[in-house]
C-alpha positions in Angstrom: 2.4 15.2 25.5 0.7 15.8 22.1 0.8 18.3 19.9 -2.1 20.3 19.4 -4.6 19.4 16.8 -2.9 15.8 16.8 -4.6 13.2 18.6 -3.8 11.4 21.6 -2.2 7.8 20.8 -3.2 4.5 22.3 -3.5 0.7 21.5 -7.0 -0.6 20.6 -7.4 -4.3 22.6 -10.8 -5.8 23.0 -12.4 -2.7 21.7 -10.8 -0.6 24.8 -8.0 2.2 24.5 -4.9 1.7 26.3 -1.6 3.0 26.9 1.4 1.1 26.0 3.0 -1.4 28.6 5.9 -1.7 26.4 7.0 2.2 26.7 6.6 4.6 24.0 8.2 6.2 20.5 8.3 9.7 19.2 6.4 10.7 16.3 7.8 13.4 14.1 6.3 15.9 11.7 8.8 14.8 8.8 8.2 18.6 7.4 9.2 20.8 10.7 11.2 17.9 13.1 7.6 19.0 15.2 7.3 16.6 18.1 3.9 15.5 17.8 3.5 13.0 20.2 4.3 9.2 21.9 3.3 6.0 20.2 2.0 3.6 22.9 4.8 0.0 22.5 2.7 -3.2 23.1 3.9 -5.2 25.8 4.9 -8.9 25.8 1.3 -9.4 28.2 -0.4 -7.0 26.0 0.2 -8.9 22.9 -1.3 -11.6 24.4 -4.7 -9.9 24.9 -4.6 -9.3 21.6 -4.5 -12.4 20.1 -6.8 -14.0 23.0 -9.5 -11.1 21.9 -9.3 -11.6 18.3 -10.0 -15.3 18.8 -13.3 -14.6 20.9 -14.0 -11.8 18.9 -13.9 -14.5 15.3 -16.7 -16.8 17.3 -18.9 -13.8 17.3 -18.0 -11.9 14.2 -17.7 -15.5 11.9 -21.3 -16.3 12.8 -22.9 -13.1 12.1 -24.7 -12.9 8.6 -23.4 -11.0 6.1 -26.1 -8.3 5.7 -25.0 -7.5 9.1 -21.3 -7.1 9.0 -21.7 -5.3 5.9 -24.0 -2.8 8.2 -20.7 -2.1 10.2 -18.7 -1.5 7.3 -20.9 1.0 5.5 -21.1 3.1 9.0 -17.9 3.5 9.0 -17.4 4.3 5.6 -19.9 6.9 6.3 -17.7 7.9 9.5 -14.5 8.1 7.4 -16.6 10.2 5.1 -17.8 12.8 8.2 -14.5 13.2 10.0 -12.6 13.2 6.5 -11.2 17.0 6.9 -10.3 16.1 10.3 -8.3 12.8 9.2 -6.8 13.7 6.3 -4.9 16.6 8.7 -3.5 13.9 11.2 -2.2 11.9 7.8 -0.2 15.0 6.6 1.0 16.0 10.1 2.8 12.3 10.4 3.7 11.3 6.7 3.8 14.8 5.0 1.9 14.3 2.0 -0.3 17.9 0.9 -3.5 17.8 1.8 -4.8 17.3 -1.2 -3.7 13.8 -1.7 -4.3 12.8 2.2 -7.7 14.2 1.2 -7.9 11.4 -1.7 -6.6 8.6 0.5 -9.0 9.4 3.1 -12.0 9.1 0.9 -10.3 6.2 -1.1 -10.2 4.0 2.1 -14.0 5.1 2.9 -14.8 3.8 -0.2 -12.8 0.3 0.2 -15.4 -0.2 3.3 -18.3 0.3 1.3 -17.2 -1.7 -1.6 -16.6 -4.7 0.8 -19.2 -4.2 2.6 -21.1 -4.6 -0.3 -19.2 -7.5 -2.0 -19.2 -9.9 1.0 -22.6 -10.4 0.8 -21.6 -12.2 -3.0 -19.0 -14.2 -1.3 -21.3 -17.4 -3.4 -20.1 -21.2 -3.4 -21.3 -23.7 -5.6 -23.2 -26.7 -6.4 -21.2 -29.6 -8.3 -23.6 -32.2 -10.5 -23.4 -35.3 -8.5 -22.5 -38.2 -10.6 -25.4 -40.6 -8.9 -29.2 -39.8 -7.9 -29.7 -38.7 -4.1 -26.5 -37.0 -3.7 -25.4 -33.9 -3.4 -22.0 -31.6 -3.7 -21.6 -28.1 -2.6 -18.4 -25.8 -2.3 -19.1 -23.3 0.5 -16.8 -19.8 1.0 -16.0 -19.3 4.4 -13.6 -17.2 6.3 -9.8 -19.1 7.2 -9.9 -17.0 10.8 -8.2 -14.6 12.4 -5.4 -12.7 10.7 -2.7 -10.7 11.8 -1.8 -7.4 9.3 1.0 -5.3 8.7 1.4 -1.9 7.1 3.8 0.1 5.9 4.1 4.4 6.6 3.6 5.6 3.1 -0.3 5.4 2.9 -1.5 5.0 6.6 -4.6 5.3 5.6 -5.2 3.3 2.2 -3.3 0.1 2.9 -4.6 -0.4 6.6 -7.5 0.0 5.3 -7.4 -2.6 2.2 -6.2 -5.5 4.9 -9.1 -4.6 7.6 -12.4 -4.5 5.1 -11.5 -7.1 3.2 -10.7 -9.1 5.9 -13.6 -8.1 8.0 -15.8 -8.3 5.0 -15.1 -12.1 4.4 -16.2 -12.8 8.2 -12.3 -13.5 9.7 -11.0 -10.7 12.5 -7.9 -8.7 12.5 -5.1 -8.1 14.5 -3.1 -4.8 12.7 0.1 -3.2 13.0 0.4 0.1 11.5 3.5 2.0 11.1 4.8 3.8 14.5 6.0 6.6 12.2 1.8 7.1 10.9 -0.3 6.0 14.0 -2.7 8.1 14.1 -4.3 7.8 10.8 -5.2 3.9 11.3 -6.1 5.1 14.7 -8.5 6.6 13.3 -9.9 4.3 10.7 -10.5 1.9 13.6 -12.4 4.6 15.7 -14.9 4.9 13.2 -15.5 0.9 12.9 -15.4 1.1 16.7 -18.4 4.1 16.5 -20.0 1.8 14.4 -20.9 -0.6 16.6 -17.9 -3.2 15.6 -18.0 -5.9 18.3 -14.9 -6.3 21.1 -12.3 -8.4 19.3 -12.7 -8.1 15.9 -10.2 -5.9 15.4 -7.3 -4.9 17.7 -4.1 -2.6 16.9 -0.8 -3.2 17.7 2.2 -1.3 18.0 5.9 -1.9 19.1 8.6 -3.9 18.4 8.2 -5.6 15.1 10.1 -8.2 15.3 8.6 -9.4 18.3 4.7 -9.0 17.4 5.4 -10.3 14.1 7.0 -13.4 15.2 4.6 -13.7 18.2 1.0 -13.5 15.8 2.4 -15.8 13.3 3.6 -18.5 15.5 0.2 -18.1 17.3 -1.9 -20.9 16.4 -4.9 -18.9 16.7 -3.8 -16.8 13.8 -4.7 -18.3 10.2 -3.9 -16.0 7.8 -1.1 -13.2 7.6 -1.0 -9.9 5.6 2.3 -7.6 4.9 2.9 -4.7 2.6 6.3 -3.7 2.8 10.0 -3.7 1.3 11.5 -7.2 -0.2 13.5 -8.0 3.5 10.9 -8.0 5.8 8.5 -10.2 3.3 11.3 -12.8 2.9 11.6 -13.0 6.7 7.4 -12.7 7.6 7.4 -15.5 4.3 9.5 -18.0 6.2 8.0 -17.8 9.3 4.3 -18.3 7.7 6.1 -21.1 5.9 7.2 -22.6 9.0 3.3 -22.6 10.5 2.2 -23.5 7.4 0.2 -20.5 6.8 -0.8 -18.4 4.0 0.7 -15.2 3.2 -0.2 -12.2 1.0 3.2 -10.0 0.0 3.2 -6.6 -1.4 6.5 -5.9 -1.7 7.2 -2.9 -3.8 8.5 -2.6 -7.7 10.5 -0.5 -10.0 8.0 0.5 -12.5 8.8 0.9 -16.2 6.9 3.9 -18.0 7.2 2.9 -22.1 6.6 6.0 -24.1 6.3 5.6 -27.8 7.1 7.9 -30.4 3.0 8.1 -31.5 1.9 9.2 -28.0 0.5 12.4 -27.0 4.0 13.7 -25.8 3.3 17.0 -24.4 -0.2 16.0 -23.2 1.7 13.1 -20.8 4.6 15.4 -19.2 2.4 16.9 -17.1 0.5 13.7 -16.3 3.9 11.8 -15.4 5.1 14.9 -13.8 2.0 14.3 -11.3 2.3 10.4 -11.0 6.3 10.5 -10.1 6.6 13.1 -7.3 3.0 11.8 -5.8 4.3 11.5 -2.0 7.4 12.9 -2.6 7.6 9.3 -5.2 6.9 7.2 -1.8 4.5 4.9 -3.9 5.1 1.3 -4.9 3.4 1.8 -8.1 5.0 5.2 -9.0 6.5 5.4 -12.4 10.4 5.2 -12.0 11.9 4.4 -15.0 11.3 6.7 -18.5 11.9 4.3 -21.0 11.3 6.7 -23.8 11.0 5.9 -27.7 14.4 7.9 -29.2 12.2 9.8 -31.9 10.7 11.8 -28.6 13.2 11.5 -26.4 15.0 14.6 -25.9 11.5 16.9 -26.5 10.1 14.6 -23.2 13.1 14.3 -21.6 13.7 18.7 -21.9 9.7 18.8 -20.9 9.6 17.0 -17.9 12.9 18.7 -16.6 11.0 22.3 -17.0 7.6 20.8 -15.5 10.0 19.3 -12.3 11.9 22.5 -11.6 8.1 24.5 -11.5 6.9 22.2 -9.1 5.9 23.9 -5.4 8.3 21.9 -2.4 6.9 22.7 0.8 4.7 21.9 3.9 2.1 19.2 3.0 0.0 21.8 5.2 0.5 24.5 3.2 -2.7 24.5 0.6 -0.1 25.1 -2.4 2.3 22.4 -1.8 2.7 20.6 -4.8 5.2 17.8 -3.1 5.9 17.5 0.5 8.9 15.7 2.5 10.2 12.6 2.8 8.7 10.3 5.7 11.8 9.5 7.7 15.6 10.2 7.8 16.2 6.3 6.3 14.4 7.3 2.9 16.9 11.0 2.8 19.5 9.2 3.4 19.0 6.2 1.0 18.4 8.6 -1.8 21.7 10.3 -1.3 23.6 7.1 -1.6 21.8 6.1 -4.5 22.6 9.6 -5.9 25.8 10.0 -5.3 26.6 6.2 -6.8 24.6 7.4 -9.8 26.6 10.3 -10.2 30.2 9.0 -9.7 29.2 6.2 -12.4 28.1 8.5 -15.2 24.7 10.1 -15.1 23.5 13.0 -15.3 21.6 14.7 -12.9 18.6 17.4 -15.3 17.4 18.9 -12.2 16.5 18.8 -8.4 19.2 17.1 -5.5 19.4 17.8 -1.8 17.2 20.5 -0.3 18.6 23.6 1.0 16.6 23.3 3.9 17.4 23.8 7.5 14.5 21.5 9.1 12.4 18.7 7.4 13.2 15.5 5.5 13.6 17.2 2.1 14.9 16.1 -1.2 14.3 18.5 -4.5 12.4 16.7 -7.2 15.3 14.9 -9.7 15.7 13.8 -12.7 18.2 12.0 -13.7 19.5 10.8 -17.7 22.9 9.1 -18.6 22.5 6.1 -16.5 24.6 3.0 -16.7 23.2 -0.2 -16.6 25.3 -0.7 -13.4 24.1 1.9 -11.5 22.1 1.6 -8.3 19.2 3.7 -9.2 18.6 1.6 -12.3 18.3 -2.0 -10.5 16.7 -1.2 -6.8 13.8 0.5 -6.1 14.4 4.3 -5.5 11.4 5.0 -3.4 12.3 8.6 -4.0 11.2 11.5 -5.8 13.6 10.6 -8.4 12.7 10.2 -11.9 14.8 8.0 -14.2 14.9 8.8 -17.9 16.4 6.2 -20.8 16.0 6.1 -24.6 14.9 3.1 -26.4 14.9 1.8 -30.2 12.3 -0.8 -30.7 9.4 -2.6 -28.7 11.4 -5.5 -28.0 14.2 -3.0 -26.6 11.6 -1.5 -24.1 10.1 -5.1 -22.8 13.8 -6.4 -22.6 14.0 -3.4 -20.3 10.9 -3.5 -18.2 11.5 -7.2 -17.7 15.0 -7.0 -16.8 14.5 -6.4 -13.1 13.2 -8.8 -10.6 10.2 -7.0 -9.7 6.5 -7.8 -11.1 4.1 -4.6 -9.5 3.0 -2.6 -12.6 3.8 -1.0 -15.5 2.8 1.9 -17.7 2.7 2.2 -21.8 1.7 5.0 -23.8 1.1 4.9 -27.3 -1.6 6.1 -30.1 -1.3 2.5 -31.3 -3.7 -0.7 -30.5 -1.1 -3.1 -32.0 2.1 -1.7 -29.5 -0.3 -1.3 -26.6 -1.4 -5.0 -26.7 2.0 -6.4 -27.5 3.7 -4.3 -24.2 0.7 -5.5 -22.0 0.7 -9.1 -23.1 4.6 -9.2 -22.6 5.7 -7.2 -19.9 5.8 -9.2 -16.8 3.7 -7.5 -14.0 0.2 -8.0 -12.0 -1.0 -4.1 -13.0 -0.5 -2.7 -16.3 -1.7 0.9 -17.2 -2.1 1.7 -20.9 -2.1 6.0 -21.6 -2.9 6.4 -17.8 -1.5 6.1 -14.3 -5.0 5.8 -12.3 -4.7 1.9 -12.3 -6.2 1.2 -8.8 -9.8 1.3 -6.9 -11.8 -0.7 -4.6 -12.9 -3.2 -7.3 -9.3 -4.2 -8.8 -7.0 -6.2 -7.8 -4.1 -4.6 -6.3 -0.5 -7.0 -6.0 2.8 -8.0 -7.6 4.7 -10.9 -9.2 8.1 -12.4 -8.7 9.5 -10.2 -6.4 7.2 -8.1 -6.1 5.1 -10.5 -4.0 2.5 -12.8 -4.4 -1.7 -12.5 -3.5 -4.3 -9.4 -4.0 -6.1 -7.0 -2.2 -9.0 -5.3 -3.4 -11.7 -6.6 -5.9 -13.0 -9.7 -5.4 -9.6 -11.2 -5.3 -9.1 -9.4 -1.9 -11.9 -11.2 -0.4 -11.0 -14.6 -1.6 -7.4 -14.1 -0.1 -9.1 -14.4 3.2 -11.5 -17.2 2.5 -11.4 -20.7 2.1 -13.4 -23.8 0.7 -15.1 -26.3 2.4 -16.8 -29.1 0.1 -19.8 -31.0 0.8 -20.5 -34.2 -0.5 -24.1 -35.7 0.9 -25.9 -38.7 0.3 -29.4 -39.3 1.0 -31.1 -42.4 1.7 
């Protein structure tokens, strides 16, 4: 049964739609506990298929010229583009977000397509100066082969997306597994590569058991390459079984990103910006500013500021055309943020504003902010994934890097300042793969998106993305 005005849910094998043989699993509306209807579980047989399609489907897709595959790709940008309204509806229904920014992501991941598209027809090699007359050395670009993908719940349509164009752009295939919780966003992705004439095979969805397909597409030696984007667990175990098969791996893995606001910055002019950036998904965002590290001349007058801009902010139904910051995704992320609260609390801090939601249905948590923190606490050292907003005074420049740098992770960053000098010294010293200086808007098609340390390791978009799925071959030819 499916709700109405949520489509019907099925696996995508060999460019056919099929039920599950594996059963099935709710999907929720994480705003109203609405059933909305059954994911389709991949069986053991089914699984199979998959991978057996996507290696027939490489032969054909591989040897196609770029100008072609590009001509699929821009279709179905164009097809993202059309049924956009329609999408952007089945994203807020499963993951809650408002409108307005399932309405961004939508168009966002029509515009990855294109920019692919466009950019694997520069995927250009080389020619190397032979050291002797009548030879000659080339480096050619070509894709490393199939690749299994997986992709997390909090931006079903964005980072499905990001694996499956580059991917498809470079000339390998893809074998995907969305979320359960979000299906029906990727669903629909792939429905407009299938309507634009994709051939069987080169891409298939998966869902079910995790454990199972993961282990099952990595020890396959038909896959080459493997994608995740997901929390630090799950990439250490998808990281050792790659290791095991010898295969490359590209880990997104989430951070805990520093915000470094100066005494010389705009202060009132950023409240409202940072206000925005935080609570963005109810703070479901690997990138999203987490931790205030603010400059103690300014402190209190952007502290007192973004507590009055939090408690204004509009809680509600991501349907509902004022919603301002919808639910949680799932029950795990209410009840994570209660424990981390709760151990905030009983060490110390302060909680400024927000807490648990009064109410009766949907996965609701008040935007926070919290101030006092020890060092010891919870919310300071693991990554909240929350709408929770972490404030902290600093002295000096060298006190905020020491700070940025003292966790583990290596996503992005944020700095803002009226000054050149501070600007360049945070960037150059603060250890992460994305830096924003006096914005948050840090990511499109054309940059690189990925962490260091624990953060993860590898890049999609820009034409980082596309290497990640290509490899050399070198050429070294004599004549006679």
């Amino acid at each position: 049964m499916t709700a109405d005005g949520y489509d019907e849910l099925k696996l995508y094998i060999h460019g056919e739609w099929l039920s599950g043989g594996g059963g099935s699993s709710p999907v929720f509306n994480p705003a109203t506990f609405e059933l909305l209807g059954e994911v389709p579980l991949a069986s053991s047989e089914q699984i199979e298929m998959a991978i057996e399609s996507a290696s027939s489907g490489y032969r054909v897709w591989s040897k196609m010229t770029p100008l072609a595959r590009a001509a699929v790709l821009k279709r179905a940008a164009d097809l993202i583009r059309e049924r956009g309204e329609h999408i952007k509806r089945q994203l807020t229904l499963e993951e809650g977000k408002p409108l307005h920014e399932s309405h961004y992501e939508v168009y966002t991941a029509a515009d990855y397509f294109e920019w692919f598209a466009e950019e694997g027809k520069r995927a250009y090699g080389r020619t190397i100066p032979a050291r002797s007359a009548g030879a000659r050395q080339t480096v050619y670009r070509e894709p490393i082969g199939p690749v299994a993908a997986f992709a997390p719940w909090n931006f079903p349509a964005i980072t499905p997306t990001r694996k499956i164009a580059a991917s498809l752009a470079a000339g390998c295939v893809c074998i995907i597994k969305p979320a359960e919780e979000c299906p029906s966003t990727a669903l629909a992705i792939v429905r407009a590569l299938h309507d634009a004439g994709l051939p069987k095979g080169v891409v298939n969805v998966l869902f079910g058991n995790p454990p199972e397909i993961s282990e099952r597409l990595i020890a396959s030696p038909h896959i080459r390459k493997i994608s995740f984007t997901g929390s630090l667990p799950v990439g250490r175990l998808l990281g050792r079984l790659a290791a095991d098969q010898i295969k490359p791996i590209t880990l997104e893995l989430g951070g805990h990103a520093p915000v470094m606001i100066f005494d010389d910055a705009d202060v009132d002019g950023i409240i409202d910006l940072s206000v925005k950036a935080k609570y963005r998904n109810a703070g479901q965002v690997c990138l999203a500013p987490t931790r205030f590290l603010v400059q103690e001349g300014v402190y209190d007058r952007f502290v007192d500021g973004f507590v009055e801009r939090t408690k204004a902010l509009n809680v509600g139904n991501g349907l509902d055309g004022q919603t301002e910051v919808g639910p949680m995704a799932n029950k795990r992320r209410l009840s994570a943020t209660a424990e981390l609260v709760d151990d905030a609390v009983k060490k110390g801090a302060r909680v400024r504003a927000g807490g648990p939601s009064e109410r009766n249905s949907g996965y609701f948590w008040n935007p926070t902010v919290i101030s006092d923190l020890p060092a010891d606490a919870r919310l300071m050292n693991e990554e909240p994934f929350s709408p929770i907003a972490l404030m902290a005074p600093f002295k000096s420049v060298e006190d905020a890097v020491v700070e940025a740098n003292r966790l583990p992770y290596g996503l992005a960053a944020y700095a803002f300042t009226r000054s050149h000098k501070t600007a360049h010294e945070v960037a150059s010293n603060v250890e992460v793969a994305m830096f924003g200086v006096n914005q948050y808007s840090i990511t499109v098609a054309e940059t690189p998106f990925g962490g260091i340390k624990e953060s993860g390791f590898g890049s999609e978009g820009g034409i980082e993305g596309l290497q990640g799925y290509m490899v050399n071959k070198y050429t070294s030819e004599a004549f006679a």
